[in-house]
Structures are given as structure tokens and as C-alpha cells.
C-alpha atoms as a printed R data frame, in Angstrom:
    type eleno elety resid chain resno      x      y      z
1   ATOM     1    CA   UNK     A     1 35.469 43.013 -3.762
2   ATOM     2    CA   UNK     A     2 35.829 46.384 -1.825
3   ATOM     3    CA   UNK     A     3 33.058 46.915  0.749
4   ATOM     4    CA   UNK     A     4 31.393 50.530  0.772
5   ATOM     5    CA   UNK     A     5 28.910 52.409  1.669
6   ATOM     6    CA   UNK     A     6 26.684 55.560  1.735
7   ATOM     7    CA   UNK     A     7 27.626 57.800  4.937
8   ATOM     8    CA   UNK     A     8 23.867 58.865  5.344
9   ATOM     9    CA   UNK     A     9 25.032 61.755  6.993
10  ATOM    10    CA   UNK     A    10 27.551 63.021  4.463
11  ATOM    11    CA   UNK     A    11 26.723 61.147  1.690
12  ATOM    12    CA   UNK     A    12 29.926 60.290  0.846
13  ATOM    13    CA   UNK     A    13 30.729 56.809 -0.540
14  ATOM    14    CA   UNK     A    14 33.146 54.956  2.554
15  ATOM    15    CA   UNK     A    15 35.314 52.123  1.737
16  ATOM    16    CA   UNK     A    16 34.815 49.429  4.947
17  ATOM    17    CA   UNK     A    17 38.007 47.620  6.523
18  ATOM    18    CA   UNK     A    18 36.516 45.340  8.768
19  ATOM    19    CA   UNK     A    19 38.716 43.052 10.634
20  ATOM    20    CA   UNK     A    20 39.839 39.691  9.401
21  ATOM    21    CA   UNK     A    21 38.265 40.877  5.995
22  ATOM    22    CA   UNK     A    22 41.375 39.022  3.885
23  ATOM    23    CA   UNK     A    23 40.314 35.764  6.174
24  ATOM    24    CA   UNK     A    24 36.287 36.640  4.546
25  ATOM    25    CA   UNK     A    25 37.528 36.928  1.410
26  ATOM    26    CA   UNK     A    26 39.761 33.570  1.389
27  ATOM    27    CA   UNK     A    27 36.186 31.486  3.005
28  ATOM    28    CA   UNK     A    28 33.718 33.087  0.231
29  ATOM    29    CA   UNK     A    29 35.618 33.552 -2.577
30  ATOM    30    CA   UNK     A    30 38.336 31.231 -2.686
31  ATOM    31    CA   UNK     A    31 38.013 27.980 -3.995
32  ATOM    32    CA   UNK     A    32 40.253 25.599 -0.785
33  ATOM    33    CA   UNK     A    33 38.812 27.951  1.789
34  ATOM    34    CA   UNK     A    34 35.072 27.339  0.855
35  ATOM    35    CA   UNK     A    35 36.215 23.237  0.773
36  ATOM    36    CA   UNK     A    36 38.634 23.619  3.990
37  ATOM    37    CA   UNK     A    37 37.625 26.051  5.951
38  ATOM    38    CA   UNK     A    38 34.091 27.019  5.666
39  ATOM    39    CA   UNK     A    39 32.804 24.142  6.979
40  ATOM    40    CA   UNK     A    40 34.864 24.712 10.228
41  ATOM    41    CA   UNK     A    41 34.135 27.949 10.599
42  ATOM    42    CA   UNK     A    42 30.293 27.824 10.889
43  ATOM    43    CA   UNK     A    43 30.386 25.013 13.690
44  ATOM    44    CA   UNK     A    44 28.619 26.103 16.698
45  ATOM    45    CA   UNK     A    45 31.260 24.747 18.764
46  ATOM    46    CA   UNK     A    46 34.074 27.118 17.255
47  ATOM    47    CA   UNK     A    47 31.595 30.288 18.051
48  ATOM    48    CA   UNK     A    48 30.560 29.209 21.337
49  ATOM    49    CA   UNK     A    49 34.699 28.640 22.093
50  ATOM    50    CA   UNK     A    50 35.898 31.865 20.879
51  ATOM    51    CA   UNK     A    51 32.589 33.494 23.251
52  ATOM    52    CA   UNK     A    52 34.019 32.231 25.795
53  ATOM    53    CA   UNK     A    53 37.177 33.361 25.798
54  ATOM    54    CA   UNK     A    54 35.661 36.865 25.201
55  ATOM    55    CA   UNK     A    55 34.559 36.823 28.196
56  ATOM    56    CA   UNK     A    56 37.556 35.773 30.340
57  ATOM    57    CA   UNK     A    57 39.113 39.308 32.650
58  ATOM    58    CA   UNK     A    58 42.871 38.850 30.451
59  ATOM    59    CA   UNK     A    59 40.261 39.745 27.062
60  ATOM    60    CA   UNK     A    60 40.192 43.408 28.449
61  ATOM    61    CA   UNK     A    61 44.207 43.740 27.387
62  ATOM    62    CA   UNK     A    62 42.240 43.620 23.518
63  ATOM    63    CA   UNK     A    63 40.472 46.860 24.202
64  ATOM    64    CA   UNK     A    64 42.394 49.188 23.358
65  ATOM    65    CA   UNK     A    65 44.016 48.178 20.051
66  ATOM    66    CA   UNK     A    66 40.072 47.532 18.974
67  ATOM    67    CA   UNK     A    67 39.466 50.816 19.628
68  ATOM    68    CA   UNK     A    68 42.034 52.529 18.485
69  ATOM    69    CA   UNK     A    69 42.007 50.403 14.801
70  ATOM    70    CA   UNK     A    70 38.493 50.959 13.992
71  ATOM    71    CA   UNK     A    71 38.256 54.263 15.703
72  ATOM    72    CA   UNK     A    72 35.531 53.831 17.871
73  ATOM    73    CA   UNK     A    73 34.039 56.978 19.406
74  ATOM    74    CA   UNK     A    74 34.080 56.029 23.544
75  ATOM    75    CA   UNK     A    75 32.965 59.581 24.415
76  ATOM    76    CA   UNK     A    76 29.166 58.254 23.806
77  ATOM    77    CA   UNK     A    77 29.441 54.947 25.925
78  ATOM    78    CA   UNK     A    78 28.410 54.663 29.585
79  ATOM    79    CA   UNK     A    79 31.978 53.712 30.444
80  ATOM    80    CA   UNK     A    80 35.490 54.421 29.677
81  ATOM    81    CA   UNK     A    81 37.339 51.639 28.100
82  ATOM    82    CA   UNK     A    82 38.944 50.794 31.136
83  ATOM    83    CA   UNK     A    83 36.017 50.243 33.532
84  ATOM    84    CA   UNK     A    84 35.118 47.085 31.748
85  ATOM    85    CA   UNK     A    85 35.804 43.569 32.675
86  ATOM    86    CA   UNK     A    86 36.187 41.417 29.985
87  ATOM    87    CA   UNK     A    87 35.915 42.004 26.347
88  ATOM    88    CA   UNK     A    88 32.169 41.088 25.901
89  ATOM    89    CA   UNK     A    89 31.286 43.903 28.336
90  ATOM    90    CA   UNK     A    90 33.030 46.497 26.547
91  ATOM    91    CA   UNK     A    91 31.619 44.784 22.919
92  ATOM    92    CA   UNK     A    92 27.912 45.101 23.898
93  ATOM    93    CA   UNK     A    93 28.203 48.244 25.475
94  ATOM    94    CA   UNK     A    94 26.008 50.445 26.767
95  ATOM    95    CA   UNK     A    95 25.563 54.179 25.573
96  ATOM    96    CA   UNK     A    96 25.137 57.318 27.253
97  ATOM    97    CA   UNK     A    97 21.741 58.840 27.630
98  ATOM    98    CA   UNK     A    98 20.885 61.302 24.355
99  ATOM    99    CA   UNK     A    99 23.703 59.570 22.140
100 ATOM   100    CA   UNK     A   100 21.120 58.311 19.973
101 ATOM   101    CA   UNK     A   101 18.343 60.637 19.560
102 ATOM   102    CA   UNK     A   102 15.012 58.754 18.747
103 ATOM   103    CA   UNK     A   103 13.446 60.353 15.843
104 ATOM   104    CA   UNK     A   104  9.935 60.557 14.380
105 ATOM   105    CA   UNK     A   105  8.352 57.722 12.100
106 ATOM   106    CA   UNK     A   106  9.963 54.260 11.451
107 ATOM   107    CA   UNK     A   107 13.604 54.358 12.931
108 ATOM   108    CA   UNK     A   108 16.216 51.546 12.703
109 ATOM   109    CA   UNK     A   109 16.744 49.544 15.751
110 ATOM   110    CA   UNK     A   110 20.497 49.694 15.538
111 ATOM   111    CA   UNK     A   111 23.571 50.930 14.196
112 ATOM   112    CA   UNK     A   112 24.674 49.870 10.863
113 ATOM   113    CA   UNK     A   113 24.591 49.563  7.005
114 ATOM   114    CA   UNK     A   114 21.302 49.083  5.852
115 ATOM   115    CA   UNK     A   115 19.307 47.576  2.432
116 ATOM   116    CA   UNK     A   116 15.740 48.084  1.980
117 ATOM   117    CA   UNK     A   117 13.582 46.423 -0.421
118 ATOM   118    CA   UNK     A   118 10.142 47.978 -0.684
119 ATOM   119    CA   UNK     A   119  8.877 43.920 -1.673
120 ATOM   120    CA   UNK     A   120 10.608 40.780 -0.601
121 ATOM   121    CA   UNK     A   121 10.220 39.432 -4.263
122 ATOM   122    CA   UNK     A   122 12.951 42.149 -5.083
123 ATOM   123    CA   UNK     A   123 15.581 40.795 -3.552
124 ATOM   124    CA   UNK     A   124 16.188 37.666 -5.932
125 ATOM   125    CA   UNK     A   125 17.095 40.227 -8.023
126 ATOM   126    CA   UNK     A   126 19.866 41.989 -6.169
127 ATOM   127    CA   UNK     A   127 21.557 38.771 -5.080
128 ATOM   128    CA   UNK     A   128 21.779 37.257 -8.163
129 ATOM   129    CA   UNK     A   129 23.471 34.434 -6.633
130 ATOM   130    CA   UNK     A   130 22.206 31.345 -5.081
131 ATOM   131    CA   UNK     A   131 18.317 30.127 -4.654
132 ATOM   132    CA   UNK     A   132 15.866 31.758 -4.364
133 ATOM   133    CA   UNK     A   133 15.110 33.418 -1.189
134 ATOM   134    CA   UNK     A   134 12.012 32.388  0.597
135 ATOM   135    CA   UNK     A   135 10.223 33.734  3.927
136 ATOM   136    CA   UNK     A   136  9.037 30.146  4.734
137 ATOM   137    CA   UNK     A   137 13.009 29.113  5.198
138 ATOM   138    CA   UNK     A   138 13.759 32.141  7.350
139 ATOM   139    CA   UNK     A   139 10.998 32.175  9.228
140 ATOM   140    CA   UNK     A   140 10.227 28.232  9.776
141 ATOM   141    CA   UNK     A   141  6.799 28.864  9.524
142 ATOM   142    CA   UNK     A   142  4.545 28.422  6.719
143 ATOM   143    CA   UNK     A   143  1.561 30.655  7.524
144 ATOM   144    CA   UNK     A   144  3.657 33.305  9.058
145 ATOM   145    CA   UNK     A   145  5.778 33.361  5.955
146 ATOM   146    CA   UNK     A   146  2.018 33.731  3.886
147 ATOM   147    CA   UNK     A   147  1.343 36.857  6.346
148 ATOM   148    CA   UNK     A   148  4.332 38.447  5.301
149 ATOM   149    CA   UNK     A   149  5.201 37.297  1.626
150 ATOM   150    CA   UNK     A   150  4.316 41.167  0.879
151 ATOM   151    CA   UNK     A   151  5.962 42.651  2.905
152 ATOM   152    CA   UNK     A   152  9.052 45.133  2.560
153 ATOM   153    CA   UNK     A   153 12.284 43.741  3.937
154 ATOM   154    CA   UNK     A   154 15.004 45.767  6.098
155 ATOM   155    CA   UNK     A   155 18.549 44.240  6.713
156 ATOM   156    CA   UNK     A   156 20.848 46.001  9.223
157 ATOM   157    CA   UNK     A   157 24.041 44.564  9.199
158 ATOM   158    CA   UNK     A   158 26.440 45.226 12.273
159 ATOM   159    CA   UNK     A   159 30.313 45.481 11.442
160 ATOM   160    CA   UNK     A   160 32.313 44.675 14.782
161 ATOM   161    CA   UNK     A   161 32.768 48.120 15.545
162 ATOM   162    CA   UNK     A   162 29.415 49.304 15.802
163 ATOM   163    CA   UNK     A   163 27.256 49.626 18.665
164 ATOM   164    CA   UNK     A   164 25.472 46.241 19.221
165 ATOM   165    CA   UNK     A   165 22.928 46.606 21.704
166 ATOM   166    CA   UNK     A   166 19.451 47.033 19.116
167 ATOM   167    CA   UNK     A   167 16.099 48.063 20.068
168 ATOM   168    CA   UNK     A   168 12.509 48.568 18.900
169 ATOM   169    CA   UNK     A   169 12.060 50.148 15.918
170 ATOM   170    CA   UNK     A   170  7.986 51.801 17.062
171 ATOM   171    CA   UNK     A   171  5.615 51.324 20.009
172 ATOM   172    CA   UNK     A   172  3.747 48.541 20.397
173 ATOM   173    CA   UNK     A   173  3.445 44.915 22.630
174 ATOM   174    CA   UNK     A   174  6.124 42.625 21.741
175 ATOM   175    CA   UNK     A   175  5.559 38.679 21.394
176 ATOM   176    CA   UNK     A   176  7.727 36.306 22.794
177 ATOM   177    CA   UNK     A   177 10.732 35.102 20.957
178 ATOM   178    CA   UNK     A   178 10.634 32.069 18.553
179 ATOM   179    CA   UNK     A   179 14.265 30.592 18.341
180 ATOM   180    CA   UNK     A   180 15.530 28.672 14.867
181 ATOM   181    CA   UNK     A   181 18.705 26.674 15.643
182 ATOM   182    CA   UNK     A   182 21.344 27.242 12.925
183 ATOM   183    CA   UNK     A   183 24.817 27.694 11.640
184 ATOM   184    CA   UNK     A   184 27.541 30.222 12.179
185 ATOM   185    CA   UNK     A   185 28.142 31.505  8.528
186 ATOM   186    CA   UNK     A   186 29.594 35.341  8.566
187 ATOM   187    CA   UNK     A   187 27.124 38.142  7.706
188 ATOM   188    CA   UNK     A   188 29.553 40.083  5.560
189 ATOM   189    CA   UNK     A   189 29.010 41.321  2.058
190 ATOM   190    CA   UNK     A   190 31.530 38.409  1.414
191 ATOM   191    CA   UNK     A   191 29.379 36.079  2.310
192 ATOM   192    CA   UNK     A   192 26.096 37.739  1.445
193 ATOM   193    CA   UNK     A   193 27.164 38.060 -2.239
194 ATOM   194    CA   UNK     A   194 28.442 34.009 -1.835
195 ATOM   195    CA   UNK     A   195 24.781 32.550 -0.994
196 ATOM   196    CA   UNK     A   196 22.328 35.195  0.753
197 ATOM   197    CA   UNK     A   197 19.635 32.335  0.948
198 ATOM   198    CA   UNK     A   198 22.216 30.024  2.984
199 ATOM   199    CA   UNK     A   199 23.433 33.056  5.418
200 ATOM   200    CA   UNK     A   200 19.783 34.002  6.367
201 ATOM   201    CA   UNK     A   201 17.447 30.402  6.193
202 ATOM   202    CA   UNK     A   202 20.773 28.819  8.142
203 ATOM   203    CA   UNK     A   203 22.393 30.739 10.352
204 ATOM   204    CA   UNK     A   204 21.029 30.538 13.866
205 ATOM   205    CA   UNK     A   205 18.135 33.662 14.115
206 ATOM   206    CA   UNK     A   206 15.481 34.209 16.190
207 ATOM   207    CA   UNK     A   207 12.303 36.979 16.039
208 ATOM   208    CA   UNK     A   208  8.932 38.162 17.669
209 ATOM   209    CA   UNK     A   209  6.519 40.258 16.809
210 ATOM   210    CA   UNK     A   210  6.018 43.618 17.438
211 ATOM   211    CA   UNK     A   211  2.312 44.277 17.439
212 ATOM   212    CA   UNK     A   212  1.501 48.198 16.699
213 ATOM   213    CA   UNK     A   213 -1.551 50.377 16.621
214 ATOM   214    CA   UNK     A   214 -0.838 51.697 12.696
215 ATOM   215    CA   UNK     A   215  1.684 50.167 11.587
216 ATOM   216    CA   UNK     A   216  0.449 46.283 11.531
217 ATOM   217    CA   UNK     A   217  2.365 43.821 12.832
218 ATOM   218    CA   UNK     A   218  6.374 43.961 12.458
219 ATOM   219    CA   UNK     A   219  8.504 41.286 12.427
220 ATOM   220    CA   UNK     A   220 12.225 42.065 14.067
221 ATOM   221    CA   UNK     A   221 14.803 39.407 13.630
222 ATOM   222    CA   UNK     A   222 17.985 39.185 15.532
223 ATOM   223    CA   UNK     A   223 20.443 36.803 13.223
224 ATOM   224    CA   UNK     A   224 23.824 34.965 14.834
225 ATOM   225    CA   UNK     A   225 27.104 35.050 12.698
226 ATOM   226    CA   UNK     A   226 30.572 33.698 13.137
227 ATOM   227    CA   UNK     A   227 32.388 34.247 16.114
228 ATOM   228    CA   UNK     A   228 28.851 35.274 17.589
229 ATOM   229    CA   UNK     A   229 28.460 34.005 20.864
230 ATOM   230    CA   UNK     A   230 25.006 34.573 21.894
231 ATOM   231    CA   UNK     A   231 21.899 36.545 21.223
232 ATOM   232    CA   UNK     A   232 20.787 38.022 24.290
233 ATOM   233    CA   UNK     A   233 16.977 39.587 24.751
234 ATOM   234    CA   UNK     A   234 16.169 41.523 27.415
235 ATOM   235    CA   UNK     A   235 12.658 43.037 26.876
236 ATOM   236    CA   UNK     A   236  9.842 41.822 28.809
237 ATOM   237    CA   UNK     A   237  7.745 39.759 26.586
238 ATOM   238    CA   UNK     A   238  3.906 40.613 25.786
239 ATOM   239    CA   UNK     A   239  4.444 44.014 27.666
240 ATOM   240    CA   UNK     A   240  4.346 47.630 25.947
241 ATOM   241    CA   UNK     A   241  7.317 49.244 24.516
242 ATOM   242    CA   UNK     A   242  8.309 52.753 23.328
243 ATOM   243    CA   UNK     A   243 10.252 53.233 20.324
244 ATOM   244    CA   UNK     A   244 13.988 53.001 21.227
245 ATOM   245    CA   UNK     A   245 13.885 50.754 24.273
246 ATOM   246    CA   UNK     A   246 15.986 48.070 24.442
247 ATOM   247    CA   UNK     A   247 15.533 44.821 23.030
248 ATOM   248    CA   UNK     A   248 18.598 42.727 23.282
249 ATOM   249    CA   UNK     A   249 22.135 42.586 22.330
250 ATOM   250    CA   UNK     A   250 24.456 40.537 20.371
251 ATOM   251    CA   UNK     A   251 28.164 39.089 22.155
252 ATOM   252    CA   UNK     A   252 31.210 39.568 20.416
253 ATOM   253    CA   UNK     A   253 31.191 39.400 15.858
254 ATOM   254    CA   UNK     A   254 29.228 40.851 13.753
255 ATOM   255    CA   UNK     A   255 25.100 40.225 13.357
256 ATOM   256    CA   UNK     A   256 22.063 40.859 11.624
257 ATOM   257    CA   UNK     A   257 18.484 42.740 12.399
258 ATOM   258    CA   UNK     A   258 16.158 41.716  9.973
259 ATOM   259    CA   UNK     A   259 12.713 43.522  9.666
260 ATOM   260    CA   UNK     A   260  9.968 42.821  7.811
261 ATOM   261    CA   UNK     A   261  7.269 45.451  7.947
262 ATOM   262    CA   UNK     A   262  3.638 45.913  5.846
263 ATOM   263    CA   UNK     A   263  4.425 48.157  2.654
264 ATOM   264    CA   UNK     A   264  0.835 49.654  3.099
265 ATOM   265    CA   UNK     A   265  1.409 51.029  6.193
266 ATOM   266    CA   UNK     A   266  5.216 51.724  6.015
267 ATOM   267    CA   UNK     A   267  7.067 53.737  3.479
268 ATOM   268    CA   UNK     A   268 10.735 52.674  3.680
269 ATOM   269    CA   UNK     A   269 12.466 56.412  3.401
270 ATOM   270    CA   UNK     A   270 13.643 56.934 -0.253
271 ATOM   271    CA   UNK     A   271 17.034 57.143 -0.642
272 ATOM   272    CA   UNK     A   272 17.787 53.942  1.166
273 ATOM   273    CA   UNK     A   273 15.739 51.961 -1.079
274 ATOM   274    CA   UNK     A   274 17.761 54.317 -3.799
275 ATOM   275    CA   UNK     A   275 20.919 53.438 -2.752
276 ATOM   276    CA   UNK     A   276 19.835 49.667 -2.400
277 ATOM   277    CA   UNK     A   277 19.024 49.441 -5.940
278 ATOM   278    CA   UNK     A   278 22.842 50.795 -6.312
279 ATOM   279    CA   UNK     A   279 24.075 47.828 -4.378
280 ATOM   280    CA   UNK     A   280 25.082 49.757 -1.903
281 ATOM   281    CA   UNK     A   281 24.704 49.827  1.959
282 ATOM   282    CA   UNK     A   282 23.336 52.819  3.359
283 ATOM   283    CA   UNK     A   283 24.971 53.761  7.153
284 ATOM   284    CA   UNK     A   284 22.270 54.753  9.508
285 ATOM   285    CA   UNK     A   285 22.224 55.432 13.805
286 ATOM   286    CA   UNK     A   286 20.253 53.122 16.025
287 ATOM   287    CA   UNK     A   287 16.954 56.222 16.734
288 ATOM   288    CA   UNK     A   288 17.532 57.988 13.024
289 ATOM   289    CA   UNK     A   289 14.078 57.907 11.014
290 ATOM   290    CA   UNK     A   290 14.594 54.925  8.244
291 ATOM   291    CA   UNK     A   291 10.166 55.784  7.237
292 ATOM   292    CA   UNK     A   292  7.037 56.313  7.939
């Protein structure tokens, strides 16, 4: 299973390399690493250890080869690659002022590939494997989940090498965060294609909700992965935000941002639902317009 992608920008079809992606491959889709491995791998304990050690001053001496294999542009961040102390603080860096311009309408909170399903009830039929998918699992909250049943659904999934600081997507007055304990299970297309129901309604996740003038209420869900130390908020709760500020980042692996915004007051931008109906990932900038 190659991963690609739509380059938004381009819109040329990308073939993804992430790293460890023959490791994914041998969890999800081989028959002893799902029995032998898998259930190793999505420990807490095994994250939490592999965090650490992310964070330790000799992790800086990985900096360089990261940067250089997935060719990550360090002209935007705040910092050169090496003014940073460990690896954690060069992984959730910051960017430079302007590097991501915030756009009119809807934008995505992050950098990414993105799907887009203009109803949740779509998306049983674009992972045609595993259970059913149901808000009431993800969210751990029955009349929440009733709220929202109707709503459209945004995933942004974060590859190692993107940016993974992630922000609001419109103004409005943030709630405070609700946390669901969980697994570790790996975000990629691997496992997404394995059991999406089992990645999202058991990993460890978290959300609030953003509260907005015209656009209803907006539900933004930060989602934990393998080798995912922490989720880390730093927004001030129940106090107004502008599109683009900052909402939190994730430490070292790749994550999720789930959204779940009202289809009658949000149009989810056309060719991203397009391209979702392709089964394919659409890449998009953390400030780029994703509706309206």
C-alpha cells in the first residue's frame, strides 16, 4: 500500500515515505506483527519511554539526519537547527512570524493531509473496514455525540515531518479541554485502513469546544499516536481567540486534529471533499482556507 497524496498547491499526486513505514506496514498488515507486536506497541508505557528520551540534550545529535531525510524547510522556523536543546524542542517547533499566512473563511489548524466528509455517516463508507464508526465512542459522551451526529468531519493527519504546533481554525471562546484516556495505536494510512473505528474511539484524544458567532459550535480534537509523548495545550481556556492562535502542540510522532463542524453553517471547500471521495489525502498549510 503506497501512501499519496494531492499537493494542494500543485496538484500533483506525491508518493509519502514516512519513517519506519516498512515497521507500519509489518504491525497493520502482517499477520505475526498484528499478534506480536501490536499489542506492544500501543502500551502507554512504550510512548511515554521513547518521550522521554526525546527529550534528553544527546537527542539533539538526531537533528540533522531528520532534517536532511525528510527535507524539512528550517528557513521558516524561529530557530536554526542547532539552537535547540533536545529533540522535542526542535520537533514542536516554533515558526517564524508570516510563514503561515492566515487566510479568509474556515482554515485548517495545522499542517498536514487532510479528508473531509461533508456528513459523518459518509465515512463508513470510505473505510470499508472495521465497525462502524460512531461519535458517541470518540467523543465519550452521549448527548454531545447527538449534537453533532450531523455534522461534517475534518481529519488532519500530521506525518513526523510536519509542523506540529496546531491552532484555531476561526474566532471564537474556547471551552476547556475534556481528556479520554486511551491507547497508542499509529495514525498512519496503515493503520487507518486496518480499523479506523479502533485508531480514533481508542487512542488517547482529547477536545473542547470552540464556540463562534456564525459558525455554531466546533469541535477540535487533538488525537495521541505511537511514539506520541504528550499533548500539550496552551490556550487560555473560556477566553477569546483569533483565528490562527495557538492552541497546543503535539511531542515527538505523528498525531491527529479532528474537527467536527455544522454542515449548515460550514461548506468544507470542494476539492478536498473531491479528492476524499478519491481516497486520497489532500496536503494543506496550518492558515490556508479549507471553507467557509
Amino acid at each position: 500500500m503506497k501512501i499519496k497524496f494531492i499537493d494542494r498547491k500543485t496538484g500533483k499526486i506525491v508518493t509519502e515515505n514516512p519513517p519506519g513505514e516498512g515497521y507500519l506496514k509489518l504491525l497493520y498488515n502482517n499477520p505475526f506483527g498484528k499478534m506480536a507486536l501490536l499489542p506492544l506497541v500501543k502500551r502507554k508505557f512504550l510512548s511515554s519511554w521513547y518521550g522521554k528520551l526525546m527529550n534528553k540534550p544527546n537527542s539533539i545529535n538526531k537533528i540533522n539526519s531528520f532534517v536532511k531525510e525528510l527535507q524539512i524547510d528550517m528557513s521558516e522556523a524561529e530557530k536554526s537547527s542547532e539552537d535547540y536543546v533536545s529533540f522535542n524542542d526542535f520537533f514542536y517547533r516554533k515558526l517564524k512570524l508570516g510563514a503561515r499566512p492566515i487566510k479568509e473563511g474556515f482554515v485548517s489548524p495545522g499542517d498536514g493531509k487532510m479528508l473531509a466528509f461533508k456528513s459523518i455517516s459518509d465515512i463508513h463508507d470510505f473505510f470499508v473496514k472495521g465497525r462502524k464508526f460512531t461519535l458517541e465512542e470518540f467523543l465519550g459522551d452521549k448527548e454531545l455525540a447527538k449534537k453533532h451526529k450531523n455534522n461534517s468531519l475534518i481529519i488532519l493527519r500530521l506525518a513526523p515531518n510536519d509542523y506540529h504546533r496546531y491552532h484555531f481554525p476561526y474566532d471564537g471562546i474556547p471551552s476547556e479541554v475534556t481528556k479520554i484516556k486511551g491507547r497508542y495505536f499509529s495514525v498512519s494510512p496503515h493503520a487507518l485502513a486496518a480499523n479506523f473505528t479502533r485508531v480514533f474511539c481508542e487512542n488517547k484524544r482529547e477536545y473542547c469546544t470552540l464556540t463562534t458567532q456564525n459558525k455554531g459550535d466546533v469541535i477540535i480534537a487533538p488525537v495521541g499516536a505511537t511514539m506520541v509523548g504528550s499533548i500539550i495545550e496552551t490556550y487560555q481556556p473560556n477566553s477569546e481567540v483569533k483565528k490562527g492562535d495557538e492552541m497546543g502542540y503535539f511531542a515527538f510522532g505523528g498525531s491527529t486534529i479532528v474537527l467536527l463542524v455544522d454542515s449548515s453553517k460550514t461548506t468544507i471547500d470542494e476539492d478536498i471533499l473531491v479528492n476524499t471521495k478519491n481516497k486520497m489525502e489532500t496536503f494543506v498549510k496550518m492558515g490556508e482556507r479549507i471553507g467557509n
